[in-house]
Wavefront OBJ file of the C-alpha trace (Angstrom):
o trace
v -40.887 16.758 -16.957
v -38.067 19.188 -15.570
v -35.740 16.018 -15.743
v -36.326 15.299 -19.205
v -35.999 19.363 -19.450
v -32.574 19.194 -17.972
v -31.059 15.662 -19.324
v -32.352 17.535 -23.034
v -30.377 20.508 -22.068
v -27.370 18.355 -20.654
v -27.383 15.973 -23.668
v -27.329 19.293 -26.186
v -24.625 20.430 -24.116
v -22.602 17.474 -24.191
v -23.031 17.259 -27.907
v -22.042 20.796 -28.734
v -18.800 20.598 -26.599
v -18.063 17.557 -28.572
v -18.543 19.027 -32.381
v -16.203 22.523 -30.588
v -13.627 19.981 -29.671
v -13.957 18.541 -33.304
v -13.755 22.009 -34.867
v -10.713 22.710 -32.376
v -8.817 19.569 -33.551
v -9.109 20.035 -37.046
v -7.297 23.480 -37.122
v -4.984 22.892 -34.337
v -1.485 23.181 -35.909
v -0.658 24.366 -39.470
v -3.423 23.308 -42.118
v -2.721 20.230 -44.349
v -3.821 22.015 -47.266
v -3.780 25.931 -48.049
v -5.281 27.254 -51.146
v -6.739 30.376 -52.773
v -9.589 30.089 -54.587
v -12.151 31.981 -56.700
v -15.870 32.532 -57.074
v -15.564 30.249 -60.162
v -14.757 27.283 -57.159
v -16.619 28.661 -54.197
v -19.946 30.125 -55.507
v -21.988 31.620 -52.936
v -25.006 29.459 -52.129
v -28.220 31.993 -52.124
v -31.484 30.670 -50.760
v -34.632 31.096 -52.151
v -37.014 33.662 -50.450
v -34.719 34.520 -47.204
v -34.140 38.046 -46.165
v -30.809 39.508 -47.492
v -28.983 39.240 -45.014
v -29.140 35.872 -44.266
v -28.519 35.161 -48.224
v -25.036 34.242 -48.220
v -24.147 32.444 -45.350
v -22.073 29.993 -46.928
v -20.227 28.341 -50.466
v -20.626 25.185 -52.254
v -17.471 23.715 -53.338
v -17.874 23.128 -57.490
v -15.944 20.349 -58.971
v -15.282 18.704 -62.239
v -14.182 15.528 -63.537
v -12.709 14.264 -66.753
v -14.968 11.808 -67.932
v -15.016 8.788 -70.156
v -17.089 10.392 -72.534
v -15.589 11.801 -75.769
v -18.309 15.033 -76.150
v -16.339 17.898 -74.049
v -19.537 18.957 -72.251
v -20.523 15.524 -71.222
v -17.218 14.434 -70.698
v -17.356 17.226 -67.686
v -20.688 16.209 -65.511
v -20.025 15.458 -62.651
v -22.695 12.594 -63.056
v -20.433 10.849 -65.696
v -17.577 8.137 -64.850
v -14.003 9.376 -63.881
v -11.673 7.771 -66.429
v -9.676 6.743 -63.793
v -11.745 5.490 -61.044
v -12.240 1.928 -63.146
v -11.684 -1.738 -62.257
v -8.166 -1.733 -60.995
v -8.702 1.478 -59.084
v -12.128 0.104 -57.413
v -9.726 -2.531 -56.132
v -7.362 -0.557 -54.656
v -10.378 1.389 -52.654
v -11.407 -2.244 -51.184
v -14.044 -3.332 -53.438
v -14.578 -6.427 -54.116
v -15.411 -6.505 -57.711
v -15.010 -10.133 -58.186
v -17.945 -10.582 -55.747
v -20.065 -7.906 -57.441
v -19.966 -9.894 -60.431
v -21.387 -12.861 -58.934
v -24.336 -10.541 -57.901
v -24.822 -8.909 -61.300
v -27.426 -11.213 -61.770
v -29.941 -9.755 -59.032
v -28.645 -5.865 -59.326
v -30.570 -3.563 -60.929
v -29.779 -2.209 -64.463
v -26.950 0.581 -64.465
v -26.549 0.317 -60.601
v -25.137 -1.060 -57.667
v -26.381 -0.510 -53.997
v -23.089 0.615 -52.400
v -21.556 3.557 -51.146
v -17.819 3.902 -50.407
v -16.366 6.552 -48.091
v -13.145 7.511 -49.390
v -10.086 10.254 -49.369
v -11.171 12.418 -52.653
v -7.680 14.101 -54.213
v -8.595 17.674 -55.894
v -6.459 19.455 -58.522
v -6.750 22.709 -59.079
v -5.903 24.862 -62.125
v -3.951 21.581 -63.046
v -3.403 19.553 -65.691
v -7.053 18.090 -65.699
v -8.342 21.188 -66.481
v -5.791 22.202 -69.185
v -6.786 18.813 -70.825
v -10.367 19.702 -70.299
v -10.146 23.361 -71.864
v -7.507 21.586 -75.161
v -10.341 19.225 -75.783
v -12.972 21.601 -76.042
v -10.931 24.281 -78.354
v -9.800 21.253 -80.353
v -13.432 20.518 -80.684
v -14.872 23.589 -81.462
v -11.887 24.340 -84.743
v -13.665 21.286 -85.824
v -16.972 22.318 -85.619
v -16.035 25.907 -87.237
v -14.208 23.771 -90.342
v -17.193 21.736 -90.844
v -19.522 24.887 -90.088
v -17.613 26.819 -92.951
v -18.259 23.423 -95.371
v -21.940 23.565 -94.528
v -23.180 27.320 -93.851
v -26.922 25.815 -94.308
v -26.388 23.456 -91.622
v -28.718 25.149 -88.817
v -28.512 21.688 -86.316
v -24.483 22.064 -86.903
v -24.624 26.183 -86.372
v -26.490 25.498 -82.990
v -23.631 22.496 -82.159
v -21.654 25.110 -82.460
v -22.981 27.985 -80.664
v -23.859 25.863 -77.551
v -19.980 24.685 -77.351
v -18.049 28.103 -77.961
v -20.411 29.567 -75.053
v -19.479 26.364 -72.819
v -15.632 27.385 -73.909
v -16.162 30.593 -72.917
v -17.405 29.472 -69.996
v -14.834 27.082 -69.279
v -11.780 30.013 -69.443
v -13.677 32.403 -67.545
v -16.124 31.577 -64.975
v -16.196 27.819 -64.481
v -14.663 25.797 -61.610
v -11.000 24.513 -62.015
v -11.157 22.024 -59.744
v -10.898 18.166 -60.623
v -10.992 15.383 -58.917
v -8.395 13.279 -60.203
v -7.661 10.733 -57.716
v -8.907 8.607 -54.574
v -7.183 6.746 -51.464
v -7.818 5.264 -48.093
v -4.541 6.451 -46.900
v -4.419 10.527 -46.239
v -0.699 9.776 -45.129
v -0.105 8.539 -48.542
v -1.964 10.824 -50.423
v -0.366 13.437 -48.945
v 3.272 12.887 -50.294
v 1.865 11.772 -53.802
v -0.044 15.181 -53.863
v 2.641 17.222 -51.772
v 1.787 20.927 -53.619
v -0.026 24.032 -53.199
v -2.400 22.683 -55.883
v -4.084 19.758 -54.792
v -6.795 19.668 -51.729
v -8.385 16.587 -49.870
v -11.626 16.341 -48.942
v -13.695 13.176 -48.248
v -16.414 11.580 -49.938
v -17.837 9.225 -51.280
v -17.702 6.676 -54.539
v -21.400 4.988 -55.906
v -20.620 2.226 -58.463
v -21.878 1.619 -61.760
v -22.538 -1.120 -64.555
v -20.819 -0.162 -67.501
v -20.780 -2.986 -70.259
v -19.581 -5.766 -68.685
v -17.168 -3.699 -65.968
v -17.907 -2.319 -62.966
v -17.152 1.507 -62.741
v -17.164 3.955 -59.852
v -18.468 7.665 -59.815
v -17.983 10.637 -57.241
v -21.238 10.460 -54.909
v -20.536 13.496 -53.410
v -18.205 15.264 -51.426
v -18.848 14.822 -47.436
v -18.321 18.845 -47.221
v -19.708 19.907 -50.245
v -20.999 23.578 -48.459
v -19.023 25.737 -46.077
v -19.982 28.034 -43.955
v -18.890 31.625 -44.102
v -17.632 33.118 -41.245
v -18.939 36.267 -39.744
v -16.171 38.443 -40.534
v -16.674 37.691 -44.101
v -20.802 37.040 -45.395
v -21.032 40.753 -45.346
v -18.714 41.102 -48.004
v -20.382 38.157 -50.390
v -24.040 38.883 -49.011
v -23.798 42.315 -50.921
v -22.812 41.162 -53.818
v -25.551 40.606 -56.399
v -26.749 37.437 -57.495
v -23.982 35.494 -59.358
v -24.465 34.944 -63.400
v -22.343 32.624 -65.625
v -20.386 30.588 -62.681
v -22.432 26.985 -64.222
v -21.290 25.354 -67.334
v -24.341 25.722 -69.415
v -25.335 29.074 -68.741
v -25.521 31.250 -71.292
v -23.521 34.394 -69.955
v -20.684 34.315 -68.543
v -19.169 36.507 -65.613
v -15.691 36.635 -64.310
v -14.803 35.985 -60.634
v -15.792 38.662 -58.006
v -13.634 37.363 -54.860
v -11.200 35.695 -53.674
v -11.048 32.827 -50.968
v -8.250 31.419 -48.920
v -9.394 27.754 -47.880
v -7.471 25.667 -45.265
v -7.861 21.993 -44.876
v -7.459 20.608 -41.173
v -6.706 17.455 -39.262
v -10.154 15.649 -40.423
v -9.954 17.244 -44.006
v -12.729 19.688 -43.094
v -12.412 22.965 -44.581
v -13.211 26.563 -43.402
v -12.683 29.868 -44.944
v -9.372 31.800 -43.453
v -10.267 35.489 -45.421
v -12.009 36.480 -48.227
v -11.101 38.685 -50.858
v -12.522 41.100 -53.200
v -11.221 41.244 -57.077
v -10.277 45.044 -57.492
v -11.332 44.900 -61.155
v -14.998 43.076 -60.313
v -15.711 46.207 -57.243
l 1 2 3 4 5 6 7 8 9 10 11 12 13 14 15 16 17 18 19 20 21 22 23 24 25 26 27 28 29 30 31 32 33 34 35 36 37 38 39 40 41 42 43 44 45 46 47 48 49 50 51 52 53 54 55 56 57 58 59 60 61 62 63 64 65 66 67 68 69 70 71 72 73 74 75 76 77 78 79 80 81 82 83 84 85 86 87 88 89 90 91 92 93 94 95 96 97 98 99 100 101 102 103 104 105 106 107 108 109 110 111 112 113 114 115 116 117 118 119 120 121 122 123 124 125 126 127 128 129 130 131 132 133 134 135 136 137 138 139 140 141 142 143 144 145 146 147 148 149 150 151 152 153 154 155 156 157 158 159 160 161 162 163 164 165 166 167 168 169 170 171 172 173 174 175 176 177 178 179 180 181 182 183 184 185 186 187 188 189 190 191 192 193 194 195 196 197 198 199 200 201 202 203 204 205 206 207 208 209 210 211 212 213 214 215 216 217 218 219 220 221 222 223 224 225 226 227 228 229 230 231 232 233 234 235 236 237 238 239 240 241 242 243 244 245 246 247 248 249 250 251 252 253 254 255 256 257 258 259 260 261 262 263 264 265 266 267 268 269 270 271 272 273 274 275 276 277 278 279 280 281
């Protein structure tokens, strides 16, 4: 029994050197990536019935896409298809959609078992979400035209309501970040996205049925949470709950703090300070 004791103790040992050497590489050197960021990106995640103090012990990263789908709103879940993560892009990321088609046959409606780990490109405050936030203004002056035509229209006045609170929402509390782009190659990526803009992170691609092509969606990120370093979960763990930082909600609440995020080595992130907003104190 005291051997088991001891090789358990050894073995934890062993392991924990090995993710500290892990943490070391990554943030040896200068960080691939430095960004600052806002509450609207890094939200704090709160857990349900823990004491305060342990309430804010880390973020979640929120992202967007621009989707195939014409509504603004739907166009932006992050459950929809990436316009361009289609065919010819699948191909690039090594799958073999030729072979997938052959197997449509005995795959399940809508879906297709595979996962693919790939290098996830991140804009931020880019050009994705300028096109977002056009297509949802452009939108809504054509709901308010036909709104004015038909003042008895109570399904139309609703349409309405519902997308100039998601507008709001989108200018003032929601995240800016996109993923626009994929790779295998972080060398590569790197020079196409060489800017104080863009982040990588990995992740991970599902794939999709849709018609007759096979299309790709973001699974998740690999680091989708991030811990908050001592120094700093004082400052968000006092903070009250946040309000408005999701794109349905109702209310919405500008950003409370500040967060400067470095990418290392292995495109793992951590949190380098963390900022209050003089006007939200």
């Amino acid at each position: 029994m005291r051997k088991f004791v001891l090789a358990a103790a050894i073995l934890l040992l062993l392991v924990n050197l090995i993710v500290l050497a892990g943490v070391a590489y990554n943030r040896s050197g200068a960080p691939l990536f430095s960004i600052e960021l806002t509450e609207r990106e890094l939200p704090v995640r709160r857990a349900f019935g823990v004491i305060r103090e342990n309430a804010a012990t880390a973020v979640s990263i929120k992202w967007n896409i621009l989707g195939q789908d014409k509504d603004p709103i739907r166009m932006l879940s992050t459950r929809g298809l990436p316009s361009w993560l289609q065919e010819e892009k699948l191909v690039e990321l090594g799958v073999d959609v030729e072979e997938l088609e052959r197997q449509r046959d005995s795959s399940q409606p809508g879906t297709i078992p595979m996962l693919k780990e790939v290098v996830l490109v991140l804009e931020y405050d880019g050009d994705a979400y300028r096109q977002a936030l056009s297509l949802a203004e452009r939108r809504e002056v054509e709901l308010q035209r036909q709104s004015s035509s038909s003042p008895d229209d109570a399904a139309l006045a609703n349409r309405l309501r519902i997308l100039s609170n998601y507008v709001t929402n989108l200018k003032q509390s929601q995240s800016r970040l996109y993923v626009i782009d994929a790779g295998l190659d972080i060398q590569d990526l790197r020079k196409k996205y060489a800017g104080k803009e863009y982040l990588l992170i990995r992740g991970e691609i599902s794939l999709w049925w849709s018609e007759n092509a096979v299309d790709g969606r973001i699974f998740h990120l690999s680091t989708g949470q991030i811990h908050i370093p001592l120094p700093f979960w004082r400052i968000l763990a006092d903070l009250p709950g946040a309000q408005g930082h999701f794109p349905h909600q109702t209310a919405s609440a500008k950003p409370r703090y500040t967060v400067r995020l470095n990418i290392g080595k292995r495109l793992e992130p951590w949190i380098e300070s963390v900022t209050l907003i003089e006007s939200a104190e």
